[in-house]
C-alpha positions in Angstrom: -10.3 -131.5 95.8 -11.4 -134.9 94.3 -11.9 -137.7 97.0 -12.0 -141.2 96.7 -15.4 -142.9 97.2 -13.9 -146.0 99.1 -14.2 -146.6 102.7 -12.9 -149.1 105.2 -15.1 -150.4 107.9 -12.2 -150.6 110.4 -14.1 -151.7 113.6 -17.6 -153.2 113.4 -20.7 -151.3 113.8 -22.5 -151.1 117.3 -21.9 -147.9 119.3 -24.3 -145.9 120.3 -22.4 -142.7 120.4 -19.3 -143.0 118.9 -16.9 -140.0 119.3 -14.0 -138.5 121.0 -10.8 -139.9 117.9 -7.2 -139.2 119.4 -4.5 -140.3 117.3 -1.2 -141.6 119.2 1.5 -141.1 117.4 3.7 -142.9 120.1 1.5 -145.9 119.8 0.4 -145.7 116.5 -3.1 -146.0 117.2 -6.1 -144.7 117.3 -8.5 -143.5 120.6 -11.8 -143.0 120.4 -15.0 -143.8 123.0 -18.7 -144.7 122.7 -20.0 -142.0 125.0 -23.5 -144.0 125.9 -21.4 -147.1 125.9 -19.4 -145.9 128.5 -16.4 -147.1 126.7 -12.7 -146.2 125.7 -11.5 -147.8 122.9 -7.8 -147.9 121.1 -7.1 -149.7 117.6 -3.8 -150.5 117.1 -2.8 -149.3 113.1 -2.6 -151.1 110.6 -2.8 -154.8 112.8 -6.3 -153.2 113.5 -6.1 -154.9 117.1 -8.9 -154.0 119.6 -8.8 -153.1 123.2 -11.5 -151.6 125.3 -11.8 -149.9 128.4 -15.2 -149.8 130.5 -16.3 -146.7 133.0 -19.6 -146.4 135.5 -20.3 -143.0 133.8 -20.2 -141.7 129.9 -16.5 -140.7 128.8 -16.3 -138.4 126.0 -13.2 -137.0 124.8 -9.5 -137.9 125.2 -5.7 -136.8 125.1 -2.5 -138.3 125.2 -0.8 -136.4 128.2 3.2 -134.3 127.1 5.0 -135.5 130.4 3.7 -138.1 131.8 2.3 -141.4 130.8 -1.9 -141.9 129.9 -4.4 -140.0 128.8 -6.6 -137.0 130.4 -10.5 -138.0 130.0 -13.8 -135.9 130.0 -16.0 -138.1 131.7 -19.3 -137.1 133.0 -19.0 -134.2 135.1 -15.3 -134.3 135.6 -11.7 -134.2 134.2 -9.3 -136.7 135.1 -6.2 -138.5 134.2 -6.3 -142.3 133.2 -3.3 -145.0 132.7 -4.7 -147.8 130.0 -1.7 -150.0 131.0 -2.6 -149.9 134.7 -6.2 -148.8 134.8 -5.8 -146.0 137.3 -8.0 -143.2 137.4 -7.3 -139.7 139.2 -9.9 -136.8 139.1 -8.6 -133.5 138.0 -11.8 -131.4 138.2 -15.1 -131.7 138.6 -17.6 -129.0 137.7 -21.8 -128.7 137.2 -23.2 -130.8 140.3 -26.1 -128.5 140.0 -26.8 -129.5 136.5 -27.7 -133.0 136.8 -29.0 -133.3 133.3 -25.7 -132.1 131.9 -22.6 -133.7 131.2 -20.0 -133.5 129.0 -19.0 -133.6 125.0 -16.1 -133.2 122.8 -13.6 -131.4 123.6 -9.1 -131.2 122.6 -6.0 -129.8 123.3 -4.6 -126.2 122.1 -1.2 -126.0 121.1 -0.5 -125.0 124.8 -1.4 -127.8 126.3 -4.8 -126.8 127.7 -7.7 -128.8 127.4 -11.1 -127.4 125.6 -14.0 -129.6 126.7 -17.7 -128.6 126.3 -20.8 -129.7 128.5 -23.9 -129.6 126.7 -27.8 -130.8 127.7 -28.0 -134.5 127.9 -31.3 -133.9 126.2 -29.9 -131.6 123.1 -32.3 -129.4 124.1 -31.4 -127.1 127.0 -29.1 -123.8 126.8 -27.6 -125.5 129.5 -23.9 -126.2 127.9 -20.5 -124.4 128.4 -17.5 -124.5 127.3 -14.3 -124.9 129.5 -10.5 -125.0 129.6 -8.3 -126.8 131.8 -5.2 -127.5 133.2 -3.6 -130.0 135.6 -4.1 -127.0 138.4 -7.5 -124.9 136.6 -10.3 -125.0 135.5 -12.5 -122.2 133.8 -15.6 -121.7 132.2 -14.4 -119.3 128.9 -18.1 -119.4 127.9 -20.8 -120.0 130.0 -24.4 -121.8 129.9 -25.3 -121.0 126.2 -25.3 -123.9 124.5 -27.5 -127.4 124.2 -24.9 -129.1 122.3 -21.5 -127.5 121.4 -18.8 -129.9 119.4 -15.2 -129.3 119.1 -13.2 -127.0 118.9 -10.5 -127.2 116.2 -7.9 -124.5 115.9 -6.0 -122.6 112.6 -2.4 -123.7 112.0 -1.4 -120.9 113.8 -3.3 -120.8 116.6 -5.0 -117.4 116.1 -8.2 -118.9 115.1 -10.5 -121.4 117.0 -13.5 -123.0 115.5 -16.3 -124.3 118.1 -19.8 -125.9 116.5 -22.9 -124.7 118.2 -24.6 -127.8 116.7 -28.4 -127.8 118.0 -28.1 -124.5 116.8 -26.9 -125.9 113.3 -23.9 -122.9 113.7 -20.0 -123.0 113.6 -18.4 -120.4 115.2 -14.8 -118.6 114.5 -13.5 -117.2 117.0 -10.5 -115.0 117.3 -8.1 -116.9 119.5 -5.1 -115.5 121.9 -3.2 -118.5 121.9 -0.2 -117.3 125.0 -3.3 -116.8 127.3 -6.3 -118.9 125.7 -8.1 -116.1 125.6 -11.4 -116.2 122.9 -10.9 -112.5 122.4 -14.5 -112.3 119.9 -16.6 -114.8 117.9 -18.6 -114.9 114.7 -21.0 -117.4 113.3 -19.0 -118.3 110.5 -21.4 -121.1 108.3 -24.4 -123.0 108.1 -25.4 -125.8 106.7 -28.2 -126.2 104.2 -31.8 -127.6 105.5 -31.2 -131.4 105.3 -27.6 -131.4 104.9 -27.6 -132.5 109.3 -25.9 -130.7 112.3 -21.6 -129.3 112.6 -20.2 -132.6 115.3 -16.9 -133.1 115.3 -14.3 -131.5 113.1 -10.2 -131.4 112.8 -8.1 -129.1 110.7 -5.3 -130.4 108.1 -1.6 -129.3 107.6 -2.9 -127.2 104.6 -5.1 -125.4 107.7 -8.5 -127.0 105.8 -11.4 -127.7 108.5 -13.2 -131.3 108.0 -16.4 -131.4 109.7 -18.8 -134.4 110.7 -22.1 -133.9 109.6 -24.7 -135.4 112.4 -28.0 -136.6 110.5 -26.1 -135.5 107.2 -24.3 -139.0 106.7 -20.8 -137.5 105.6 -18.0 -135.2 106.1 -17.0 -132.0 104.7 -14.1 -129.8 104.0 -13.9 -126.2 104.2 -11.6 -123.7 103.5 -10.4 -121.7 106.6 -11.3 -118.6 105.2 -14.5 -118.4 103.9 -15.9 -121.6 104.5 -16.5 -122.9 101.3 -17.0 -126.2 100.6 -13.7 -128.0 99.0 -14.7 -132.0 99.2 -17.2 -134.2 100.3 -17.2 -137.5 101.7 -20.2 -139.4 101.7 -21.2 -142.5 104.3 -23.4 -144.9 104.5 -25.0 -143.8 108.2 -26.8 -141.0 109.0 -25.0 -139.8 112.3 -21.4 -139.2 111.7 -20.2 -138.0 114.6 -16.3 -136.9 114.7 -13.3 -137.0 112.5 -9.4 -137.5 113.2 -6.1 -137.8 110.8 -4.6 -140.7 112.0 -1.7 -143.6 110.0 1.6 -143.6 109.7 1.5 -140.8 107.4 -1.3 -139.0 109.3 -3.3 -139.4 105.7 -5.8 -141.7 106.9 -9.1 -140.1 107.9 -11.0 -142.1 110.6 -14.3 -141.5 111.1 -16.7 -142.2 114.1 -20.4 -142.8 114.0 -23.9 -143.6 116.1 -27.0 -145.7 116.3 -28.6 -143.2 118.8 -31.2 -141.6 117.6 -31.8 -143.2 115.0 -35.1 -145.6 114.3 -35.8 -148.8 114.0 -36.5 -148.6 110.5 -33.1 -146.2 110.1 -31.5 -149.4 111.9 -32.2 -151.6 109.6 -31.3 -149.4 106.4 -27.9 -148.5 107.7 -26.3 -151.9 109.1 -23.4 -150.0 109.2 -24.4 -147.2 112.2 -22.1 -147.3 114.7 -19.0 -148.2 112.7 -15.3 -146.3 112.9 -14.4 -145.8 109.0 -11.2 -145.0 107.6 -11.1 -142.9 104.1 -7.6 -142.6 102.2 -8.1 -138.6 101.3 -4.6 -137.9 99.7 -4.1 -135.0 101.9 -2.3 -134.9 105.7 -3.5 -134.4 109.0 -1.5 -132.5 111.8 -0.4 -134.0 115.3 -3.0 -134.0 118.1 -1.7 -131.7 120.7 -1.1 -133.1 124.1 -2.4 -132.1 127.5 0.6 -130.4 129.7 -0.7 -131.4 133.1 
C-alpha cells in the first residue's frame, strides 16, 4: 500500500502526553486527551473548532456511551462517566489504591460494549500494570500485574482476535478472544519491532481488518496485516513519540494521529517543533466505527 507523504497539523503542538483518539460519529469530531495535561479535548471536523476540558488527576482514554448521553473516562485510578455539555462527573469503579505509583493508560470498547482499559507503572518501569474490563455494574482484572506499560487493545473484524501491546517490553500480543463472554481464552507474542524502529503505543484496525500501530520513539505509524504481521505501509512524522492512532472524517478515511513532548530532551525539543501535535494523514483506506460503552 502506497501512502501519501502529506500531513496536516490539525491542532498545535504542546501536549505532553497526547493520547486516548475517539471518533464521534454523532458529533463529528474527534476526542482525544493529554494524559499529563490532565486534559480532554474534542475538535470539531472539518471547522477544526477547539474545546477543552480540565481534571485534578491524569485522564487517559475515552468512549462515547450506546444509551445514554457522555462519555465513560479512564482517569487515574478509576472509571467514570462524564457529560461535556454539563460537566458532571460520576465514578464507576475505582481499583489499585494500594499501587500509588500506578495509574491508568489506554484502553476501548469491544464490540459488546465493555470497556478494556490497562494500568501500567507511572514510571514505565515496574511489572506493576494490568489489564481490566468493565461494565456499568463490573469490574475485572482479565490479566493481572504483568505489565509496566501495556497500550491498546484493538480487536479483528470479527471479534475473535484481540491485539494488546506490551510496549516496555517492545511486544504485541494476539490473543484469542471469546467475544459473547470477553474471555482472552490464550495469547501469543505476535511481532516486534526492529532495534531503533521505537515501542508498539496505540493502534486501531481498519474495515479491511489491517492493524495501524503508533510507534513511541519510532516517529511514525505502521500497518500490518492481521495475519502475519507484516508490514503493509508506513507513515512517517516529524516527532519522535507518536503516541495513538484513530480513523476519524466523514468518511472515516482520515487518520488522526496523537503525539508527546514527554520524554523527550531539550535538544529533541528544539529539533521537533512539532512534538505534541494531533496530525491528520489522508491514507485512501477506511476506518471502522469506535464501539460504544453499554453502561
Amino acid at each position: 500500500m502506497t501512502l501519501p507523504s502529506a500531513f496536516d497539523v490539525v491542532w498545535p503542538p504542546g501536549a505532553l502526553l497526547g493520547e486516548g483518539l475517539c471518533w464521534s460519529v454523532d458529533d463529528q469530531a474527534l476526542y482525544w486527551v493529554d494524559i499529563h495535561g490532565h486534559r480532554l479535548m474534542r475538535l470539531a471536523w472539518p471547522s477544526r473548532e477547539r474545546t477543552e476540558w480540565r481534571f485534578d488527576e491524569s485522564i487517559s482514554a475515552v468512549a462515547e456511551r450506546s444509551d445514554a448521553r457522555g462519555l465513560v473516562v479512564a482517569l487515574q485510578h478509576r472509571i467514570a462517566l462524564f457529560d461535556p455539555h454539563d460537566g458532571s462527573l460520576r465514578t464507576l469503579h475505582e481499583v489499585e489504591a494500594d499501587l500509588p505509583g500506578n495509574r491508568f493508560n489506554d484502553g476501548k470498547c469491544d464490540a459488546q460494549g465493555r470497556f478494556w482499559i490497562g494500568s501500567m507503572d507511572s514510571a514505565c518501569k515496574s511489572p506493576t500494570g494490568s489489564l481490566y474490563r468493565a461494565t456499568g455494574e463490573t469490574i475485572d482484572c482479565v490479566w493481572p500485574a504483568n505489565f509496566p506499560v501495556n497500550n491498546g487493545p484493538a480487536w479483528s473484524i470479527d471479534g475473535g482476535t484481540m491485539w494488546l501491546n506490551d510496549t516496555a517490553r517492545n511486544v504485541v500480543h494476539r490473543c484469542a478472544f471469546d467475544p459473547p463472554t470477553g474471555t482472552i481464552v490464550e495469547s501469543v507474542a505476535w511481532l516486534r519491532f526492529e532495534r531503533g524502529d521505537g515501542y508498539p503505543d496505540g493502534m486501531t484496525t481498519d474495515r479491511d481488518g489491517r492493524l495501524w500501530i503508533a510507534h513511541w520513539a519510532g516517529g511514525c505509524v505502521s500497518c500490518h496485516a492481521p495475519d502475519d504481521g507484516r508490514e503493509l505501509a508506513r507513515i512517517a512524522l516529524p516527532t519522535s513519540n507518536i503516541t495513538n492512532v484513530a480513523f476519524g472524517g466523514p468518511q472515516l478515511s482520515t487518520l488522526f494521529v496523537s503525539s508527546a513532548t514527554s520524554e523527550l530532551s531539550a535538544g529533541q525539543r528544539a529539533r521537533e517543533p512539532l512534538a505534541g501535535a494531533l496530525f491528520a494523514v489522508e491514507t485512501g483506506t477506511t476506518g471502522l466505527p469506535a464501539h460504544r460503552f453499554a453502561g
